[in-house]
C-alpha positions in Angstrom: -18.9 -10.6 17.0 -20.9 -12.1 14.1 -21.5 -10.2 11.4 -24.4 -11.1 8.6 -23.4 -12.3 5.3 -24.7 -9.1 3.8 -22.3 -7.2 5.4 -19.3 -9.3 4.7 -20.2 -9.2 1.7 -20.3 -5.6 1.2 -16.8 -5.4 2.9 -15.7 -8.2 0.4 -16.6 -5.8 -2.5 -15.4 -2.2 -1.2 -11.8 -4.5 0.1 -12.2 -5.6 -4.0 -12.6 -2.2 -5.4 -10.0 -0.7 -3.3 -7.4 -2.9 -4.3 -8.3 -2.5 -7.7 -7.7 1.7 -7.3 -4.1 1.5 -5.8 -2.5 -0.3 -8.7 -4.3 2.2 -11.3 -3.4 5.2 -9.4 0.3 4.1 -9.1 0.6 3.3 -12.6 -0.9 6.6 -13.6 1.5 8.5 -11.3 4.4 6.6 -12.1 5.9 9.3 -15.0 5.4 11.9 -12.1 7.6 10.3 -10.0 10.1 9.0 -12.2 13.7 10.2 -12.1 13.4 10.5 -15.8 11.4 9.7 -18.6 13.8 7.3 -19.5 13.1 5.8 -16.3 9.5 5.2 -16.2 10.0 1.4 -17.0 12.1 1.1 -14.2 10.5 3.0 -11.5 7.0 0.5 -12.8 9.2 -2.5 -12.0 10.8 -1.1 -8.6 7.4 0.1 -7.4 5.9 -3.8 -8.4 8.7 -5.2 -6.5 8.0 -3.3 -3.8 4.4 -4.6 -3.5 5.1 -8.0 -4.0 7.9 -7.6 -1.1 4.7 -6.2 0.9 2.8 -9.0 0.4 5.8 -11.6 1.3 6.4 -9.5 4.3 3.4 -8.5 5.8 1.7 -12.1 6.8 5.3 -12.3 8.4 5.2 -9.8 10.3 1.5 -9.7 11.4 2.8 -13.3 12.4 5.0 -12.9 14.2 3.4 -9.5 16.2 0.4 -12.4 16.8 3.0 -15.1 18.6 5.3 -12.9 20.1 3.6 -9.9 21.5 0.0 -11.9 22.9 -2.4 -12.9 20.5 -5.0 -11.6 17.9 -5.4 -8.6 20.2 -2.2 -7.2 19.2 -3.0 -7.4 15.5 -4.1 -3.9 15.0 -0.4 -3.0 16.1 1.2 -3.8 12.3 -1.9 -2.8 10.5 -1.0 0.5 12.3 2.5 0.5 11.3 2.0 -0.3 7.9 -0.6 2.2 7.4 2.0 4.9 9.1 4.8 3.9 7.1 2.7 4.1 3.8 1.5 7.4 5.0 4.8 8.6 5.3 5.4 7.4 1.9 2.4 8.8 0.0 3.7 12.1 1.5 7.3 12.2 -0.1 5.4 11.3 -3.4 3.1 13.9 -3.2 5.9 16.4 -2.6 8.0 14.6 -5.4 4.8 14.9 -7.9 4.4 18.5 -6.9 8.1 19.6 -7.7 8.0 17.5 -11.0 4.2 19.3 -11.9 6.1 22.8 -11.3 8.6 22.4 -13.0 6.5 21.8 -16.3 
């Protein structure tokens, strides 16, 4: 399938913009989640860490899905785990942020 420049380029800049929204919304909701306010600066380098482990780790794995398992085809199999495994994650933060937000 060929797509037209126009619409590569529109996926370009919505790809662009979302990237730009996870690091600001993390950052904001980092002194919700922290373990303390003493903590903040720690839980902002543990949570960086933690990106830049998913960006070592992710062409890995989508490697390695693509030569072991069959080809491009297979792909969609990681993008699905990752997404299910940050899912999973975004929903002990939530319920993290919403104890810490009750408890003034």
């Amino acid at each position: 399938m060929v797509l037209s420049f126009s619409v590569r380029l529109g996926a370009a800049i919505f790809l662009s913009f979302i990237a730009g929204m996870i690091p600001a919304c993390l950052f904001a909701a980092t002194p919700l989640v922290a373990p303390s306010p003493s903590l903040v600066g720690a839980t902002t380098g543990l949570m960086i860490q933690g990106s830049q482990l998913g960006q070592l780790v992710g062409p890995v794995a989508m490697a390695w899905v693509v030569t072991h398992l069959g080809g491009w085809n297979v792909a969609p199999v990681t993008l699905v785990a990752a997404a299910v495994v940050g899912s999973g994650l975004m929903l002990v933060l939530r319920q993290i942020e919403t104890r810490r937000l009750s408890q003034g």
